[in-house]
N, C-alpha and C positions, 0 to 999 in steps of 0.2 A: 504494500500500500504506500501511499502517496500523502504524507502528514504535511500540511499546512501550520506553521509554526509563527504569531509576531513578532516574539521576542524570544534571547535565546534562552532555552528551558520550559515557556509552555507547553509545548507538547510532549515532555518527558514529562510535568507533573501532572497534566492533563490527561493524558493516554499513556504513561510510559508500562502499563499492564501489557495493555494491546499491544506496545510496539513489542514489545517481549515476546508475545504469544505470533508474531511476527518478521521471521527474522529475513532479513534483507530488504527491512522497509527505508521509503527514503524521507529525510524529512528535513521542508526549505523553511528554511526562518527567511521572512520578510525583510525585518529591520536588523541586519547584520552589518549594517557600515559602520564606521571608524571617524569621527570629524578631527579635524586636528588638535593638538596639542593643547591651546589655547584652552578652550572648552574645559569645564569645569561646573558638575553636578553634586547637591547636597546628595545623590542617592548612590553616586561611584564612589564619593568620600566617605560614606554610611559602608560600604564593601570594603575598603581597604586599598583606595587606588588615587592615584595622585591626578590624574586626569582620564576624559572621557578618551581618548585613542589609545593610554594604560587599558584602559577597563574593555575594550572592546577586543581585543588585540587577546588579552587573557579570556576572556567570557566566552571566543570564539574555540578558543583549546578546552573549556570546560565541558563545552557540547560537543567536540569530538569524543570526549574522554568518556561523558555519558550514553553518546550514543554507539560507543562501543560496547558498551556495558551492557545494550538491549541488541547485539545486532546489528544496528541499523544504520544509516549513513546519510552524513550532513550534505545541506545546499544551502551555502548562504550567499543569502541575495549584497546587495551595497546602497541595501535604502535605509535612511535614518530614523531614528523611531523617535517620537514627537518632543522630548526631551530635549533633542541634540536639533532637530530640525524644525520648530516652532513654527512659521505659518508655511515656510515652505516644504511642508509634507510633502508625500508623492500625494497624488490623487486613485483613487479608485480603478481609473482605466489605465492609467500608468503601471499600476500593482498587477492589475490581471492582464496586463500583455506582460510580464515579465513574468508571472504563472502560467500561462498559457504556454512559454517557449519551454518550460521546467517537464510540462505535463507533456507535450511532445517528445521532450526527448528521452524522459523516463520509462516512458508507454508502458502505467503500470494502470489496472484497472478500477483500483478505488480510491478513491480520495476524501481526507480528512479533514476535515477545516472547521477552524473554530466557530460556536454558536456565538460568541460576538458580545460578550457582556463587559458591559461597566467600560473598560477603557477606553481611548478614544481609536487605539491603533487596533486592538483587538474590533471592533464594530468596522472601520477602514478595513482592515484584510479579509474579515468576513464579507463583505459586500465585494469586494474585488473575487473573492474565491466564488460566490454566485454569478458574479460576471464570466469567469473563465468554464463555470461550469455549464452555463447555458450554452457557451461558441463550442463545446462536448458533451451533449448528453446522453452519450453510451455511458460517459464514467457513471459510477456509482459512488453518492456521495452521502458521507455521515458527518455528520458534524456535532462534535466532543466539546461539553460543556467545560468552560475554562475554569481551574482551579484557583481557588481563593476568592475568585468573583463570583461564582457560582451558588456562594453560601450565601448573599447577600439579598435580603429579600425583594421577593418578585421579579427578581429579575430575567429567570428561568421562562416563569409563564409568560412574560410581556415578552419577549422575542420569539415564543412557540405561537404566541397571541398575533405578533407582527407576522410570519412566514403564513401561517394561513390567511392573513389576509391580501397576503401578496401571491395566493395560489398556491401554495408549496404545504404539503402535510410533511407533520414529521413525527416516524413513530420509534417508539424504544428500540433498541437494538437490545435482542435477548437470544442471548447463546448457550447450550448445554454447560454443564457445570462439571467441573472436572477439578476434584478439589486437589490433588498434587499439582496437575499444571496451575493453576492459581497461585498456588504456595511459591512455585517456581518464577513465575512472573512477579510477584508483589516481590519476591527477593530479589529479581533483577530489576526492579524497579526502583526500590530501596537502596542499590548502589550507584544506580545512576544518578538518582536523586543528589547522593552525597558528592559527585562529582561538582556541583556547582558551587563551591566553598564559599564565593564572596558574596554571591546573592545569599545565601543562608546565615551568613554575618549577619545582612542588613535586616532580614527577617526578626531575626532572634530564635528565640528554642522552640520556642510557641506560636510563633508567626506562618507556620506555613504547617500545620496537622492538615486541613484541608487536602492538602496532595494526595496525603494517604487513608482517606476515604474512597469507598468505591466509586470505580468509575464508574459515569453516563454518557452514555452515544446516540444520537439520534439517525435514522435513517431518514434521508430527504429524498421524495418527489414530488414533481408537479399533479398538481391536481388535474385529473382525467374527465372532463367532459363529454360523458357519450351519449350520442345521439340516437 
């Protein structure tokens, strides 16, 4: 499978079960550039890094490190995530022609992408991941509720609330239960997790239990109209 990632590490704390129970999946982080030197964030200094092209530079080796830990193998994009790039974001069609080129070249069959809560880059990459998934809809697409936003209320139902009103159902993703591979997965998911040392600084001890709640996936299609 084909993981849609904004930032690096969402899609290890958000799916890193699946990517486990998956092995040779790929997964592109969106906002994976570097700005220069200069640049200077209370949330890279909250990590343990003296600037934003420190902190990226390392953050980029951290998601290698984890996504070997499930298998899987990185794609980083060189878009800045909104921190670093303030009004001059990428936009929406800019996001999904640069997934669009990912999704061709990978020609894997299903694709992951985030349900799109709370943040502003996570809600940007999900709409660009709808964008690229409509110029293909053979792929088969789920989309993995993001962790630590996820827990926030209502914010689950207002976006299942938004996709059906935009034509799109989305229903559970529910798989047989296989409790050794589970065990197997949550332990490979549990190491990858620790791979990302500096984001876990900023966190705290307590900051991020959410991860290690079970995952949610939803399957997404369009609504069928038949006559």
């Amino acid at each position: 499978m084909l993981v849609i990632s904004p930032h690096l590490d969402d899609a290890v704390f958000s799916c890193g079960a699946a990517l486990a129970a998956s092995p040779g999946a790929v997964v592109c982080t969106v906002f994976a550039g570097a700005p220069g030197e200069a640049v200077v964030t209370d949330w890279d200094t909250q990590c343990g890094f003296a600037n934003a092209h420190q902190a990226m530079h390392e953050r980029r080796a951290e998601d290698a490190a984890a996504l070997v830990a499930l298998g899987a193998r990185p794609v980083h994009l060189n878009l800045l995530d909104s921190q670093y790039a303030g009004d001059a974001s990428a936009s929406p069609e800019e996001i999904a022609s640069a997934l669009a080129g990912v999704i061709r070249a990978k020609a894997l069959p299903t694709l992951y992408i985030p349900l799109g809560l709370f943040h502003s880059d996570h809600r940007l990459v999900h709409d660009a991941c709808r964008e690229a998934w409509r110029a293909d809809p053979a792929l088969t697409c789920i989309a993995y509720e993001d962790a630590l936003y996820r827990r926030m209320n209502g914010l689950v139902q207002s976006r299942l609330a938004e996709l059906a009103q935009d034509g799109i159902t989305a229903t559970p993703v529910s798989e047989r239960i296989d409790t050794n591979a589970l065990a197997r997965n949550l332990a490979a998911k549990q190491r990858a997790v620790s791979r990302y040392a500096s984001q876990l600084r900023a966190f705290g001890p307590n900051g991020y239990d959410d991860v290690f709640a079970p995952e949610r996936c939803w399957t997404l299609q369009p609504v069928r109209h038949d006559r």
